[in-house]
N, CA and C of each residue as an Amber inpcrd file, in Angstrom:
protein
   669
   0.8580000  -1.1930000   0.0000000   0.0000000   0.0000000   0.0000000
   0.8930000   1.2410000   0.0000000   1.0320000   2.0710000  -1.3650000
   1.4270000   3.1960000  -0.6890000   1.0660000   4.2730000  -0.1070000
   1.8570000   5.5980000  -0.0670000   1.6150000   6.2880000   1.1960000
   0.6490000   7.3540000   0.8560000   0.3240000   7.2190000  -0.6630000
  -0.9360000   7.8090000  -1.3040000  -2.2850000   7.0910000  -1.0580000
  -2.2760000   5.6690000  -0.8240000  -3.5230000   5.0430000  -0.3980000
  -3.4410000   4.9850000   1.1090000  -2.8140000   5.0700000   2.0580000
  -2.4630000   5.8280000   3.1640000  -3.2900000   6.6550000   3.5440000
  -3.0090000   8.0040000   3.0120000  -3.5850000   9.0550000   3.2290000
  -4.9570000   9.2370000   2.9830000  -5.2280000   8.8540000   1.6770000
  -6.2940000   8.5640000   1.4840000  -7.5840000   8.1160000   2.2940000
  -7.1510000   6.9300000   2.4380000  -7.6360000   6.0880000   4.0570000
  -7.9160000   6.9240000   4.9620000  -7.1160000   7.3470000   5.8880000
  -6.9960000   7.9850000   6.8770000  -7.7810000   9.5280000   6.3580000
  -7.9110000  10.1840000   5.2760000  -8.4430000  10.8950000   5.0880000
 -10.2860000  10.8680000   5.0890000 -10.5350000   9.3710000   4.3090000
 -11.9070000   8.9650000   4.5420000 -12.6050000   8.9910000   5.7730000
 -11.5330000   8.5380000   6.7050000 -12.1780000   7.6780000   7.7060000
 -12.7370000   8.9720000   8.4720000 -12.1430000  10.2570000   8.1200000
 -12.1860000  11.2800000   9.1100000 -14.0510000  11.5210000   9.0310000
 -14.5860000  11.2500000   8.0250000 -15.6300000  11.3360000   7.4810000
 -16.9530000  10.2630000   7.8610000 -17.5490000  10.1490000   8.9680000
 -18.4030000   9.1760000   9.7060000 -19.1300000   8.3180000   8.4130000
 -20.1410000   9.5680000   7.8580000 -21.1890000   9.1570000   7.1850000
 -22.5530000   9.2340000   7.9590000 -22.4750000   9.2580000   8.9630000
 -23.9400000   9.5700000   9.7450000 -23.3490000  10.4230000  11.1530000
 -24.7970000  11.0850000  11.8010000 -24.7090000  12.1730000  12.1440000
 -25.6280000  11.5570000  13.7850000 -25.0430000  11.3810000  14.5490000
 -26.2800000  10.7100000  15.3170000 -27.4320000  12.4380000  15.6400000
 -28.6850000  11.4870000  15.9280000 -29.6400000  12.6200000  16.5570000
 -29.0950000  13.2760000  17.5930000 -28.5920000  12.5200000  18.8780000
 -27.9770000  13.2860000  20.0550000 -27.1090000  14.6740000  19.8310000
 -26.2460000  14.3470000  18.9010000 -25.3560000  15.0140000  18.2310000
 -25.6870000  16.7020000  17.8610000 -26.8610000  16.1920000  17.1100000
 -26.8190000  17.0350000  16.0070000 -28.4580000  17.9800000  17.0520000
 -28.8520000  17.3800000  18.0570000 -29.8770000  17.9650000  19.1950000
 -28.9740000  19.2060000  19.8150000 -28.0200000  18.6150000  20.4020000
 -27.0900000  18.7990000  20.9850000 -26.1880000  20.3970000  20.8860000
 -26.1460000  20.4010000  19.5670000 -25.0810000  21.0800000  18.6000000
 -25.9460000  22.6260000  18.5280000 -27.2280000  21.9860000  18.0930000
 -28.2480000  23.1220000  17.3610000 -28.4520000  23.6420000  19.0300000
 -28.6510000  23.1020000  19.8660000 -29.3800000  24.1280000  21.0950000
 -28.2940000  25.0270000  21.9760000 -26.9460000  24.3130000  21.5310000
 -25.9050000  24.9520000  21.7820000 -25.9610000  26.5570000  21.0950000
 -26.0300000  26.2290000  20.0140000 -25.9370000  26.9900000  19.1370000
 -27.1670000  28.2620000  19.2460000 -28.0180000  27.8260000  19.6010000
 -29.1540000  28.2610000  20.2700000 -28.9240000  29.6190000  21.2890000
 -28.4390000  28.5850000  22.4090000 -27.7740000  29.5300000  23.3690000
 -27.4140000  29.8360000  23.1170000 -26.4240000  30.1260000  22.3120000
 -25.0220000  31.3930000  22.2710000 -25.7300000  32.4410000  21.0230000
 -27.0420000  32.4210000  20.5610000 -27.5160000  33.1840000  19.7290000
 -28.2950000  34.3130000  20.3130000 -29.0130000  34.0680000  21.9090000
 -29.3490000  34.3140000  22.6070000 -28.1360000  35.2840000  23.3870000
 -27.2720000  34.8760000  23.6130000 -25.8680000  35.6340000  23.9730000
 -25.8900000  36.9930000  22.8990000 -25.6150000  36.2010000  21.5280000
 -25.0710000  37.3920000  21.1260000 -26.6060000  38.5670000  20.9230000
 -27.7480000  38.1160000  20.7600000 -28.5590000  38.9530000  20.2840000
 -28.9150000  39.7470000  21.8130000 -28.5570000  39.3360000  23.1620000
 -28.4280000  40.7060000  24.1320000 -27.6960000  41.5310000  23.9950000
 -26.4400000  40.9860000  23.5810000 -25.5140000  42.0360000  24.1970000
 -25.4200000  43.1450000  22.9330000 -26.1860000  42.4140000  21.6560000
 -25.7630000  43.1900000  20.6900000 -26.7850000  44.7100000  21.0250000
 -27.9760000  44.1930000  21.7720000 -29.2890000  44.7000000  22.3280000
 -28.6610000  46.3230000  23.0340000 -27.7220000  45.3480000  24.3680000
 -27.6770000  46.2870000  25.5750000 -26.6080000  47.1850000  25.0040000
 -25.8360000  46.4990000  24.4140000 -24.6420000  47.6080000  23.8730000
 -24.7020000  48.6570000  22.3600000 -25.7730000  48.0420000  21.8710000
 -25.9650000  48.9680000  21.1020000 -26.9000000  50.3230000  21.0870000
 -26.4870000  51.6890000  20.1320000 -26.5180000  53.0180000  20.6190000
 -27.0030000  53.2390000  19.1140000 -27.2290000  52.7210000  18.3500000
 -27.2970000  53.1490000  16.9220000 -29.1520000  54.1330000  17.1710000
 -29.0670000  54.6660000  16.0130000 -30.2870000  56.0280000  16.5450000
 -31.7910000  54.7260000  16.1020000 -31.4250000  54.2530000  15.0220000
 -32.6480000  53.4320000  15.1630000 -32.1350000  51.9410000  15.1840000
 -32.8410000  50.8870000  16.3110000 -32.1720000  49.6120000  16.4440000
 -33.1990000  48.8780000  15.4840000 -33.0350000  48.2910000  14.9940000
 -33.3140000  47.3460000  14.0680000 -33.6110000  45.3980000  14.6360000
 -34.3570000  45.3180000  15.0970000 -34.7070000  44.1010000  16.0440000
 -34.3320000  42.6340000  14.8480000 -35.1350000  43.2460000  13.7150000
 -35.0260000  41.9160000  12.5830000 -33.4030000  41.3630000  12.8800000
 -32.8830000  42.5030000  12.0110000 -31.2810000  42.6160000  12.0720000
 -30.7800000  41.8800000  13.3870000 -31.2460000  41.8550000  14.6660000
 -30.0940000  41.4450000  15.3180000 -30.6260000  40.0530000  15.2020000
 -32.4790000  39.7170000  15.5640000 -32.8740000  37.9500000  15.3340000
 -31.9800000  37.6010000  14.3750000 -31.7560000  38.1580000  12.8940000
 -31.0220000  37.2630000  11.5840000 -29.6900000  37.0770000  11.6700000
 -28.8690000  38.2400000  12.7300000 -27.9660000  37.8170000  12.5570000
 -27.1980000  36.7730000  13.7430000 -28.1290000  36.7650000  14.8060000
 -28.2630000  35.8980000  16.1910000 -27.8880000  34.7040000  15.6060000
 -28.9390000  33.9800000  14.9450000 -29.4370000  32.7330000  14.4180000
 -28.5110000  32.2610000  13.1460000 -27.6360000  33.0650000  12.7590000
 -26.8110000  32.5730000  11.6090000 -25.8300000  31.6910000  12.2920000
 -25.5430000  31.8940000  14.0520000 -24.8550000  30.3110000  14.4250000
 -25.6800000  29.5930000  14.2180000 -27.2290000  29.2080000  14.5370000
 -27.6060000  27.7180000  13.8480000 -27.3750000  27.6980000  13.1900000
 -27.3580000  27.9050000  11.6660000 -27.1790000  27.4030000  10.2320000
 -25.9140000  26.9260000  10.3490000 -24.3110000  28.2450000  10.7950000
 -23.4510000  27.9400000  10.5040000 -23.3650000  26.5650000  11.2870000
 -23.8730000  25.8020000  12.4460000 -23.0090000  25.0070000  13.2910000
 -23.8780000  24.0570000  12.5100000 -25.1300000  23.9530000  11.8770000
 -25.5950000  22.8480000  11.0110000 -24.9890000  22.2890000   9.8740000
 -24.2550000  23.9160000   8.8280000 -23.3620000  23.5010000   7.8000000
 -21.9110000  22.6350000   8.0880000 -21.8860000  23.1270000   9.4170000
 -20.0390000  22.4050000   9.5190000 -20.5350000  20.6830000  10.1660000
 -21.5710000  20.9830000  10.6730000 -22.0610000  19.0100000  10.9460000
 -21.8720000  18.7020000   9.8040000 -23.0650000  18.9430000   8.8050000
 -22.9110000  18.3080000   7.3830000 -21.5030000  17.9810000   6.8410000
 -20.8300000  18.9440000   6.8150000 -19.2570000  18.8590000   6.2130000
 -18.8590000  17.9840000   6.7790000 -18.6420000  17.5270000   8.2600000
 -17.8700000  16.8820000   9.3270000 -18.2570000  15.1770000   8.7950000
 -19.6370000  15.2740000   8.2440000 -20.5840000  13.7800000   7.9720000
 -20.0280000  13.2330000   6.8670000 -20.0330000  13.7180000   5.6880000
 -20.0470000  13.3560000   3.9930000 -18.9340000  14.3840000   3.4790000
 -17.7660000  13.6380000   2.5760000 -16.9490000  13.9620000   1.8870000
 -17.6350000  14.7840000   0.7040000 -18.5660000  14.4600000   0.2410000
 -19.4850000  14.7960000  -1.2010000 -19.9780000  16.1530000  -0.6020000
 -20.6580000  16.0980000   0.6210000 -21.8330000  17.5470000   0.6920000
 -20.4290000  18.3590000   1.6290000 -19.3370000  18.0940000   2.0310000
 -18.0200000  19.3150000   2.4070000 -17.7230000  19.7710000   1.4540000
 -17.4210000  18.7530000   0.0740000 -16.9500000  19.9160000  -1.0650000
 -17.8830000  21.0440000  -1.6130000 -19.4510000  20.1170000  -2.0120000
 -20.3550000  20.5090000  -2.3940000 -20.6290000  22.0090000  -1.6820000
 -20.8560000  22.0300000  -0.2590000 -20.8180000  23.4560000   0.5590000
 -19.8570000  24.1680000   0.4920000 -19.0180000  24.1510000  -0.0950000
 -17.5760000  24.8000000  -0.4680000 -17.3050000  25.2560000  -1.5950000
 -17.9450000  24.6200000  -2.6940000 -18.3830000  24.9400000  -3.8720000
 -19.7780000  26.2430000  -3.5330000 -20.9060000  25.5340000  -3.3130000
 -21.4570000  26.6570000  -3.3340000 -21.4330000  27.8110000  -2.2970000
 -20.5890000  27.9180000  -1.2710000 -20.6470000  29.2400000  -0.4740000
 -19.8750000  29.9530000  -1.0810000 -18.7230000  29.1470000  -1.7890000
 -17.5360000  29.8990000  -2.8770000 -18.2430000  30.9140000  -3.9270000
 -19.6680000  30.3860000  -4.5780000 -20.1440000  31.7650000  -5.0040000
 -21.3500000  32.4490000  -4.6950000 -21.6090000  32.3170000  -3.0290000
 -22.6110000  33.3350000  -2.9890000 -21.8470000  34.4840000  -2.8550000
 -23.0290000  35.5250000  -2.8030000 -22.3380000  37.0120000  -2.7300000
 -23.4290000  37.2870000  -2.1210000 -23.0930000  38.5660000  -1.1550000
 -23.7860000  39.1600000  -0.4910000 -23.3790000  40.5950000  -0.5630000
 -24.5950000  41.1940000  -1.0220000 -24.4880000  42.6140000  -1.2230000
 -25.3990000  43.7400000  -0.4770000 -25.7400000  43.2960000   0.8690000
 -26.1540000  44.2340000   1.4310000 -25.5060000  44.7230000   2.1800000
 -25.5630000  46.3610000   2.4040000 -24.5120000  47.3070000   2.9300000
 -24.4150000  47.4070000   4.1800000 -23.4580000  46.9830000   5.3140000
 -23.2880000  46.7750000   6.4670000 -23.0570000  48.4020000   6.5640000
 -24.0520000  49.0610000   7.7060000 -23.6870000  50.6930000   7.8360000
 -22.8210000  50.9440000   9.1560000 -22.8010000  49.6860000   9.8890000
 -21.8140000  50.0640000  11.0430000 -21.0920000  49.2910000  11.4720000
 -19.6910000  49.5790000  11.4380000 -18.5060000  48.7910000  11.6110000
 -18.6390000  47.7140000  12.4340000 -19.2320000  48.5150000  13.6960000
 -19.6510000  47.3580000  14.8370000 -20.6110000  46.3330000  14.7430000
 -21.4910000  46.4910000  13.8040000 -21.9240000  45.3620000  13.3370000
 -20.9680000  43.6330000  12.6630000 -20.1720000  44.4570000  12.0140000
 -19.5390000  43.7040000  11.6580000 -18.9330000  42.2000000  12.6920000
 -18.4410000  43.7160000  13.8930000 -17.7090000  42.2260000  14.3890000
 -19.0440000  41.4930000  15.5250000 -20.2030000  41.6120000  15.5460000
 -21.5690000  40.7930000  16.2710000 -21.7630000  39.5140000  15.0180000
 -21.0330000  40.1370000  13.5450000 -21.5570000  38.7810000  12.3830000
 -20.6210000  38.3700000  12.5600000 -19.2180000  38.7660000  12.3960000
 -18.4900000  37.7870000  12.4560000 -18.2590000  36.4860000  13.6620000
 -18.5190000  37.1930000  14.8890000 -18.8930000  36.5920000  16.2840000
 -20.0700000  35.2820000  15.7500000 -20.9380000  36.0560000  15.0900000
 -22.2100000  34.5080000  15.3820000 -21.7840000  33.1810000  14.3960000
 -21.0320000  33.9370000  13.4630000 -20.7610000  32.8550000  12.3950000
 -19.4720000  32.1240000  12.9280000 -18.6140000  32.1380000  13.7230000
 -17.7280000  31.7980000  14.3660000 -18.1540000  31.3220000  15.4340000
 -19.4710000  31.6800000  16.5280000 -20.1230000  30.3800000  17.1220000
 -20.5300000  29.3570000  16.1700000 -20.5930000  29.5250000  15.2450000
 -21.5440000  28.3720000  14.7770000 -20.7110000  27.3240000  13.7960000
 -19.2010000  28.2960000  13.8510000 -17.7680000  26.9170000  13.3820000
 -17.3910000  26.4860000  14.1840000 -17.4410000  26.9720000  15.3390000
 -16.8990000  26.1130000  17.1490000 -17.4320000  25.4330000  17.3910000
 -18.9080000  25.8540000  17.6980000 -20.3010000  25.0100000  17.9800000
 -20.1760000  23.4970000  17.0420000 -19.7900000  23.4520000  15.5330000
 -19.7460000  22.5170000  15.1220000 -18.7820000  21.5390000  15.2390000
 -17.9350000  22.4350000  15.1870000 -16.6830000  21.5460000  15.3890000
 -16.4970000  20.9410000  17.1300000 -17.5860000  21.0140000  17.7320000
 -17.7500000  20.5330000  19.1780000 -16.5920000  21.1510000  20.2460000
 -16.0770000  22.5700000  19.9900000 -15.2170000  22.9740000  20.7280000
 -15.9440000  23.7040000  21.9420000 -17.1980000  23.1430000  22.4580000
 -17.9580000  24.2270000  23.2190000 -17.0400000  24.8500000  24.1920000
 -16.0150000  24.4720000  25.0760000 -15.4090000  25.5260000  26.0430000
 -14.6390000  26.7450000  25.6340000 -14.0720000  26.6440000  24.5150000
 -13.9570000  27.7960000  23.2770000 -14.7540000  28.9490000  23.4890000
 -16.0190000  28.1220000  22.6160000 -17.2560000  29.4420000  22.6880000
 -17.7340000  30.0070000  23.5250000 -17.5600000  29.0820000  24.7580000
 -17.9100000  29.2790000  25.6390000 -16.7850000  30.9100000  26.4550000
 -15.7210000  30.6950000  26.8500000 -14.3130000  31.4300000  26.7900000
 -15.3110000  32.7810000  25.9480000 -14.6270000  32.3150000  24.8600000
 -14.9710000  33.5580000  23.7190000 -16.0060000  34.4260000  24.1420000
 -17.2440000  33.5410000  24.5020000 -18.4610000  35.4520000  24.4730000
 -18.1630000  35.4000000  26.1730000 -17.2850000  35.1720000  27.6960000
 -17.1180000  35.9960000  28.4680000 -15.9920000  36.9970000  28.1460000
 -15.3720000  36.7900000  27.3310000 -14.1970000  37.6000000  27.1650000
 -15.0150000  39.0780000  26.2080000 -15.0780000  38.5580000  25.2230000
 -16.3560000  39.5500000  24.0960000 -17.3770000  40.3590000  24.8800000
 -17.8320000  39.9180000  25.9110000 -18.8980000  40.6800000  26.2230000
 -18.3830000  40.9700000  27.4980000 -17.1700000  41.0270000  28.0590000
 -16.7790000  41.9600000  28.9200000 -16.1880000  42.9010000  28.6050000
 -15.6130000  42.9170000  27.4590000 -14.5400000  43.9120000  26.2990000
 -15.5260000  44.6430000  25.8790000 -16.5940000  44.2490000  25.4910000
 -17.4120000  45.8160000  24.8480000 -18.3910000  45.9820000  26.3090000
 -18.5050000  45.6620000  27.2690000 -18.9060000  46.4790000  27.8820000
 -17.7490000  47.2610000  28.6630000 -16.6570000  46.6750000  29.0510000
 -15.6210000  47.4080000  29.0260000 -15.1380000  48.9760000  28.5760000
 -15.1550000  49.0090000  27.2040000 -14.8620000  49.8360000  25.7050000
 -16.2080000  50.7160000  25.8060000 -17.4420000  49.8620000  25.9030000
 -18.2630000  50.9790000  26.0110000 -18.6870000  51.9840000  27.5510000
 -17.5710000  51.3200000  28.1050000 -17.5600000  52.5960000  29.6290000
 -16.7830000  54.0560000  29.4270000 -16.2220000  53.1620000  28.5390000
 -14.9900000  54.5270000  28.4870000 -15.3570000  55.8110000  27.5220000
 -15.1890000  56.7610000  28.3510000 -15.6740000  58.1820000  27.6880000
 -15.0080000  58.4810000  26.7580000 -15.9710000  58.9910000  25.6330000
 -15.6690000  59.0290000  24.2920000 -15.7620000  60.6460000  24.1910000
 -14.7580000  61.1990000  23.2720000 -14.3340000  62.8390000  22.8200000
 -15.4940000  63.3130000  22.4460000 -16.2090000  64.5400000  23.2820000
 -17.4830000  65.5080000  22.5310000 -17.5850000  65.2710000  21.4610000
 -19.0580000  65.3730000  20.5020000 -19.0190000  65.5380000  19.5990000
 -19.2310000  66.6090000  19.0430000 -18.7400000  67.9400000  18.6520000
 -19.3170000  69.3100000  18.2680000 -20.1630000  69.6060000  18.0640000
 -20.5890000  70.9020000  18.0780000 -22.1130000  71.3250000  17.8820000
 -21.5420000  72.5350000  16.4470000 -22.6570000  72.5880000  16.0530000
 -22.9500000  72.7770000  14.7180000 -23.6220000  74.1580000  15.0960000
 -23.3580000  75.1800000  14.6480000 -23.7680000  76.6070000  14.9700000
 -24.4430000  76.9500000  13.7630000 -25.5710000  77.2220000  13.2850000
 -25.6890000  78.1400000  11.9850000 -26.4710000  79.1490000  12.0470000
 -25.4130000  80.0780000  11.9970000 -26.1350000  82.1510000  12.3760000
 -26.4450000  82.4640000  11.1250000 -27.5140000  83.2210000  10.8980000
 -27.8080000  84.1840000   9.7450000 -27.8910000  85.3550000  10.2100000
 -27.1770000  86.5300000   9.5870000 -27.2990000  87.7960000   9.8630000
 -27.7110000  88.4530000   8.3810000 -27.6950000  90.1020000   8.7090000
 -27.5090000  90.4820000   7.6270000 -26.0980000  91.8260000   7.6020000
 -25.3760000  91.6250000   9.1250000 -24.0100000  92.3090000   8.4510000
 -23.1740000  92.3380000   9.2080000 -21.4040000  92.6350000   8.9540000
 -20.8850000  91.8460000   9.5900000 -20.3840000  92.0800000  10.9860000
 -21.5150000  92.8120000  11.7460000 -21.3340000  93.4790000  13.4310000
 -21.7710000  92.0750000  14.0180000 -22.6420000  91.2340000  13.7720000
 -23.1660000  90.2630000  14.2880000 -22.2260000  89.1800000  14.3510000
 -21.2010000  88.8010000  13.2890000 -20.6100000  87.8630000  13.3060000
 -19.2620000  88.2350000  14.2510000 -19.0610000  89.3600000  14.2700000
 -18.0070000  89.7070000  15.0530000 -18.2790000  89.5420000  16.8130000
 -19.7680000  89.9340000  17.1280000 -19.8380000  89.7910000  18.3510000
 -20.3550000  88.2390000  18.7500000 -20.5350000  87.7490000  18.0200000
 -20.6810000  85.9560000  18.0340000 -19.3620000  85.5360000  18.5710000
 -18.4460000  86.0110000  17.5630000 -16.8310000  85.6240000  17.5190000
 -16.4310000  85.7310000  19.4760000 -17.1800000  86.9080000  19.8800000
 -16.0990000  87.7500000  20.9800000 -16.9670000  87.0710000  22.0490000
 -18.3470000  87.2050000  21.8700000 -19.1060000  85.7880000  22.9250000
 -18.5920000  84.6260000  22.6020000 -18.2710000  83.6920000  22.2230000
 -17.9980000  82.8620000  21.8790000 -15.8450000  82.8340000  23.2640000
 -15.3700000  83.8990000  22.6310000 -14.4120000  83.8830000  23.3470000
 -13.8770000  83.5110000  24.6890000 -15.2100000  84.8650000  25.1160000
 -15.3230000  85.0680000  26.2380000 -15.8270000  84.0140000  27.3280000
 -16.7930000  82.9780000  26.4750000 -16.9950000  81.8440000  27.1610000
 -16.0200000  80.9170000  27.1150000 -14.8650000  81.1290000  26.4040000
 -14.0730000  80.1800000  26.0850000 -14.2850000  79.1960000  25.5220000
 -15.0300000  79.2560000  24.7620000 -15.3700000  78.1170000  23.9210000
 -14.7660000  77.8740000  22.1630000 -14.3310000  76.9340000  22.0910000
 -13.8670000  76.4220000  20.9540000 -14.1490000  76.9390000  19.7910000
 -14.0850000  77.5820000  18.7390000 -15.1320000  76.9550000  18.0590000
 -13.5830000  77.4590000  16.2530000 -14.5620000  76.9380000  15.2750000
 -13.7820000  77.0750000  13.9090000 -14.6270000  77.1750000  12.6570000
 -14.3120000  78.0390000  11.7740000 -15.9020000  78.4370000  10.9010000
 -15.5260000  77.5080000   9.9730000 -16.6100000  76.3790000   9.4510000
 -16.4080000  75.9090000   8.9440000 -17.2690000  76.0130000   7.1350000
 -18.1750000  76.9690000   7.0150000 -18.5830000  77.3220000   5.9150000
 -19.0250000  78.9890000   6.0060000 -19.0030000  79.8330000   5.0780000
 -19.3840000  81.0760000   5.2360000 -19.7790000  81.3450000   3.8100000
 -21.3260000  81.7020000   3.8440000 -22.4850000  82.0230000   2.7090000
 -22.7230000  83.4980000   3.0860000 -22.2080000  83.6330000   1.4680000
 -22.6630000  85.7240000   1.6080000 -23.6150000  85.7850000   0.2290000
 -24.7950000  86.1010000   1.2180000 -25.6270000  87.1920000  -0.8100000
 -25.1700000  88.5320000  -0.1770000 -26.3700000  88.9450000  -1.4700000
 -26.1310000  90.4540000  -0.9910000 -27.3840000  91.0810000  -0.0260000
 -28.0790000  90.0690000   0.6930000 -28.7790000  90.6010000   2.0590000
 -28.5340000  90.0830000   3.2910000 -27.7300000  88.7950000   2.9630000
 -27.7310000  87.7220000   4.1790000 -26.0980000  87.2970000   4.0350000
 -25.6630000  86.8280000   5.3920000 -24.5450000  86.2810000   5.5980000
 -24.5680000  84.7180000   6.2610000 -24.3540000  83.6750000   6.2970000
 -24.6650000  82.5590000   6.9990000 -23.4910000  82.2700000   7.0820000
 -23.1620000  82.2770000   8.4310000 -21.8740000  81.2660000   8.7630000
 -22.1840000  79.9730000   9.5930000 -21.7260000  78.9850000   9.5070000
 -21.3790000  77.8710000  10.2640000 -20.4170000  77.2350000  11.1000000
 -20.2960000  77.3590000  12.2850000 -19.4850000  77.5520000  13.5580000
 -19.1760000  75.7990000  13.6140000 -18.0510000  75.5460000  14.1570000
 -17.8700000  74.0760000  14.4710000 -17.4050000  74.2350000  16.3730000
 -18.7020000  73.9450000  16.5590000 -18.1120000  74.5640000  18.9680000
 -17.6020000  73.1390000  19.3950000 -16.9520000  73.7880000  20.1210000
 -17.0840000  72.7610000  21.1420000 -16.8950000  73.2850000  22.7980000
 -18.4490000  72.9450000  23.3310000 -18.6410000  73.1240000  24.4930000
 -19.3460000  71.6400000  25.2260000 -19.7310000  71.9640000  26.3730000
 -20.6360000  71.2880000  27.0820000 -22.2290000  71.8590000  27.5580000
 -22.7010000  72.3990000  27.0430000 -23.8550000  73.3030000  27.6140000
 -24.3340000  73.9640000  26.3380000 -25.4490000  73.2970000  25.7840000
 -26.1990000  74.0040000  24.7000000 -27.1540000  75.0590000  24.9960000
 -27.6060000  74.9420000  26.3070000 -28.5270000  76.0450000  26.4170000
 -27.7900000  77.0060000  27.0220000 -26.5830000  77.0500000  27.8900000
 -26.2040000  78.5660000  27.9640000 -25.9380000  78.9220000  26.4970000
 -25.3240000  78.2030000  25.7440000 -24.5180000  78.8470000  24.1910000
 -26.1890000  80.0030000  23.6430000 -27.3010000  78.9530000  23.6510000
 -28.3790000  79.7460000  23.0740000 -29.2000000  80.7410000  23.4640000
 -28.8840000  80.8130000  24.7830000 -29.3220000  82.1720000  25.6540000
 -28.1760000  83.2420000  25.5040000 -26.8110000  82.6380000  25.1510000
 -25.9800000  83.9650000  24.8520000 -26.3270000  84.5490000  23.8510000
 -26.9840000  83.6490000  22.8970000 -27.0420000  84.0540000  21.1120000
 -28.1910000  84.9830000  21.2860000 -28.6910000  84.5400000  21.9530000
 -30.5030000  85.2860000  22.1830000 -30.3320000  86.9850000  21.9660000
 -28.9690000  86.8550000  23.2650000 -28.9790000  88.5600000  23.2190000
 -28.4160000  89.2500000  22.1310000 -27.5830000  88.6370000  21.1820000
 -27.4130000  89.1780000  19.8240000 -28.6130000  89.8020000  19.6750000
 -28.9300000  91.0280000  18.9790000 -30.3520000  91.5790000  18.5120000
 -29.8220000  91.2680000  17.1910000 -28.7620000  91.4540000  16.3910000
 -27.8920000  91.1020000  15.1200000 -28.7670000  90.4190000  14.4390000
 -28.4560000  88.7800000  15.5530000 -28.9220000  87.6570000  14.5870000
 -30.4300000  87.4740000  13.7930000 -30.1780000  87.1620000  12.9580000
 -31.6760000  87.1810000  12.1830000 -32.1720000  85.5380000  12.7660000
 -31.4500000  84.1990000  12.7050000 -31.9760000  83.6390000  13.2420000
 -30.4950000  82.1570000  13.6490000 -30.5640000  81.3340000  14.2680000
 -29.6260000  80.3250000  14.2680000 -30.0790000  78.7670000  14.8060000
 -29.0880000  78.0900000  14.4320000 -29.6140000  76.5680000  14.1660000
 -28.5610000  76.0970000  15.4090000 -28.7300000  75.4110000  16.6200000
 -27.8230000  74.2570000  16.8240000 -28.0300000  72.7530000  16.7760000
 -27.0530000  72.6440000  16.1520000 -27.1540000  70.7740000  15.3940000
 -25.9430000  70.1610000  16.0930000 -26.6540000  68.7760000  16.8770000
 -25.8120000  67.8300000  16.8590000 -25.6490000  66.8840000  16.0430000
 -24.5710000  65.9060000  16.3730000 -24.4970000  64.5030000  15.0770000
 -24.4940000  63.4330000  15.3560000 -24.8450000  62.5090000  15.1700000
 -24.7930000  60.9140000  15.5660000 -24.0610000  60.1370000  14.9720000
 -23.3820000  60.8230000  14.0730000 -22.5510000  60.1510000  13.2640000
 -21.2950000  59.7180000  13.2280000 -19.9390000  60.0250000  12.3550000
 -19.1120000  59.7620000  12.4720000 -18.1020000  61.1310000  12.8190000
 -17.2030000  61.1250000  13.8020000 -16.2300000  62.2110000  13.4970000
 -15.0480000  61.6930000  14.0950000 -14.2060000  62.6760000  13.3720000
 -12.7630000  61.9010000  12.9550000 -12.1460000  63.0050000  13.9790000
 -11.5410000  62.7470000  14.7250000 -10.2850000  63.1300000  15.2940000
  -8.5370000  63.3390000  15.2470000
């Protein structure tokens, strides 16, 4: 025999052919639980302006499937390639809008290659460590996010005494757009304070201002 029918062998054998029920009971409720894991914490720790409930059930539950696909593989030589073949060309083209999403999918689909591969103290490990790290990360105080000033006047005494209130409170700030016709001036202030309603009771006493906007953001800002 050589060491090509060898391998061979030993390569088959890795391959049962059946799946007992216990097993495969077993696997899925595992899998279960830890879907339940991730779809709290994705719950408690997430801040996004609108939460999306579908989104976290679909992406909870993608460890069952995944820990069902890697049984199958683990069972039959034919349906491992076969699932390898076809995951090789799905595509998925819907637009993940927040980074942190990312790593809650990558998390469930990675329970559900542990889960299969019967490494439960792994997965187990894995979401106390994971879900002490982002609640961790999410204790820690994160840099103001600026406020967004937008004055309309109509000349330029108003923008000057904005400038000198603004000083005098010590507050931050950097113009970040300036619109001139020929009746109106609009500038756009980038502040940074802590206290929106003193800023708008200072503005008040401008008689200048014709009118002003403060905007916060939920979004992204770069530091």
């Amino acid at each position: 025999m050589s060491f090509s029918d060898i391998f061979k062998k030993n390569f088959l054998e890795n391959f049962t052919g059946t799946i007992s029920i216990q097993l495969v009971i077993v696997t899925l409720l595992m899998a279960l639980l830890f879907s339940f894991v991730v779809f709290n914490i994705y719950k408690l720790t997430s801040k996004n302006t609108i939460y999306s409930r579908n989104f976290n059930i679909t992406m909870s539950l993608i460890s069952i499937v995944t820990a069902g696909v890697v049984l199958s593989m683990q069972a039959n030589i034919v349906v491992s390639l076969g699932m390898v073949g076809a995951l090789s060309i799905v595509r998925f083209r819907t637009a993940v809008k927040e980074p942190r999403d990312l790593l809650f999918l990558f998390w469930s689909i990675s329970n559900g290659i542990i889960i299969g591969a019967g490494v439960y103290s792994l997965v187990f490990i894995m979401a106390i460590v994971l879900s002490i790290g982002l609640l961790l990360f999410d204790l820690i105080p994160a840099k103001k996010i600026p406020f967004l000033l937008v004055a309309n006047f109509n000349n330029n005494t108003a923008g000057d005494k904005i400038e000198n209130m603004l000083n005098e409170n010590n507050i931050k700030y950097r113009i970040k757009s300036r619109n001139v016709t020929k009746d109106n001036i609009d500038i756009i202030y980038e502040l940074y304070c802590s206290d929106a309603n003193d800023l708008q009771n200072s503005l008040s006493k401008i008689k200048e201002i014709t009118s002003f906007n403060i905007l916060t953001q939920d979004g992204e800002c770069q530091f």
